[in-house]
N, C-alpha and C positions, 0 to 999 in steps of 0.2 A: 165533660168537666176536666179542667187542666190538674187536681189536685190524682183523681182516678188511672190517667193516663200516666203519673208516675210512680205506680204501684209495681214494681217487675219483681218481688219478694213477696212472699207472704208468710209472717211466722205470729204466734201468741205471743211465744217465748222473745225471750231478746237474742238477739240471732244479727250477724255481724252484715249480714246481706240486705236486711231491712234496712239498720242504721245507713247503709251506704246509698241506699235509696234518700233518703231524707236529708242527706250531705247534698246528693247533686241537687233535689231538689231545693234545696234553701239558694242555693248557688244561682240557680237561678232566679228568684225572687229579687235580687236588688243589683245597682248598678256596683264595680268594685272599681275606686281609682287609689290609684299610689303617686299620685300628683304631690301632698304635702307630708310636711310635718306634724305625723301625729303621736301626741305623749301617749306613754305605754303601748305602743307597739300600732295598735289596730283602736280605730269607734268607730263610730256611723252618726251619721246625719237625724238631728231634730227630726224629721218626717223618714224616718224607717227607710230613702229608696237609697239610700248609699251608704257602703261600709268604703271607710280610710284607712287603708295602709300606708304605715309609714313609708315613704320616698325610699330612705335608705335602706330598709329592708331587704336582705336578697329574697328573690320568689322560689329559691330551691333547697332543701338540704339533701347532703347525700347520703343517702341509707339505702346497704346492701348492695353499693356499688350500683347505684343509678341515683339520679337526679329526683328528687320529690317535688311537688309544687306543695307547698304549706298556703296558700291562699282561703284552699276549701275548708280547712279546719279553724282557721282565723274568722273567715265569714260565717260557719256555724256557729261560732262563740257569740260573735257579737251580735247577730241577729237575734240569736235567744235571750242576751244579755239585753237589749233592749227591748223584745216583746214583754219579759217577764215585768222592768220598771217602769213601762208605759202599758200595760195590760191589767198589771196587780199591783202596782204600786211598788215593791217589793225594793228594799233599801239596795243601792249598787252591791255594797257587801254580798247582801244575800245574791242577786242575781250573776253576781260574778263567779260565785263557788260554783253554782246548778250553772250555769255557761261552762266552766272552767271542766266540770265534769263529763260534760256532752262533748268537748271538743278533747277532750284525754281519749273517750272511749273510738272517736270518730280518725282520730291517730293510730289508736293500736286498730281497728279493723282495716286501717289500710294498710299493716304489717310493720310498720312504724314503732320499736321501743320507745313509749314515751319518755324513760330518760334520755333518748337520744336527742329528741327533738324540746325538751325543757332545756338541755346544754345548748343547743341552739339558740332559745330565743335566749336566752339567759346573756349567752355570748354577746347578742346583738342589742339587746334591751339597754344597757348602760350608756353604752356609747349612743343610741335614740334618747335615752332620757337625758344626756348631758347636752346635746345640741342645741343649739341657740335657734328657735322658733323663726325662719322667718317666711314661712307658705302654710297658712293656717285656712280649712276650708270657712267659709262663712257661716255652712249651718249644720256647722259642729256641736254635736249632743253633748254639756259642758256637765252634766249630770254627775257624771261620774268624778270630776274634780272637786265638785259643789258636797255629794254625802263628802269623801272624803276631807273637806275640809283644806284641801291642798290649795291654798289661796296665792301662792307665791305662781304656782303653777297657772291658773285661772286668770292672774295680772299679765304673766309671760301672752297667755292667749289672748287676748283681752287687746293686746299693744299688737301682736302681731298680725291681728288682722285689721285693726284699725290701721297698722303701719304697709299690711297688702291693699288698701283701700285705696 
């Protein structure tokens, strides 16, 4: 069984070595493409097998003088951000916190101060959300603009893939 064989930690407790087991393993569960423009940073696909990074996203930050890949921590967020709203129903809001917390703690076990990497996305986040939509995947999970109510947002998507069509 594939979920047994990525077991290389064993604790009760919460323990930074398990977490990091269940990082790689999420990671690999679903396809990752940075092909479009996606609001807020990172989604995933209606049918669970792909998470969207935004295009212009850089894939590294540097902490401790090396190179980081931030992808795995983006892909844990949204992967549980979407099981939790297509599993239990649970409002974006709520599944965003519990995602938002899973991928804080999946940051600091990889030696990552999470303020370092909030100033990150934070740096990068604007200048994504200001950009003019125009590579929008098809079976982009619009969920999350729908609780929010962000309809000006939803029209932008709405036109730009009708306009990638």
């Amino acid at each position: 069984m594939l979920a047994d064989s990525e077991i290389h930690h064993n604790s009760e407790d919460v323990d930074a070595r398990v977490l990091s087991d269940v990082v790689a393993a999420l990671n690999r569960r679903v396809i990752i493409s940075h092909e479009f423009d996606i609001p807020y940073i990172a989604g995933y696909s209606i049918d669970a097998k792909t998470v969207y990074i935004d295009r212009h996203l850089p894939r590294t930050l540097k902490a401790k003088n090396k190179d980081v890949r931030i992808e795995p921590f983006l892909v844990c967020h949204e992967i549980v951000e979407k099981a939790l709203l297509d599993e239990l129903q649970l409002h974006y809001l709520h599944a965003h916190q519990i995602a938002s917390r899973i991928e804080r703690d999946a940051v600091r076990t990889s030696g990552i101060r999470w303020m370092d990497y909030q100033r990150f996305m934070k740096r990068h986040e604007k200048a994504i959300d200001e950009e003019t939509l125009k590579k929008v995947p098809a079976d982009l999970d619009l969920t999350p603009y729908k609780d929010l109510e962000d309809y000006a947002l939803l029209q932008q998507l709405t036109q730009a893939h009708s306009g990638a069509g």
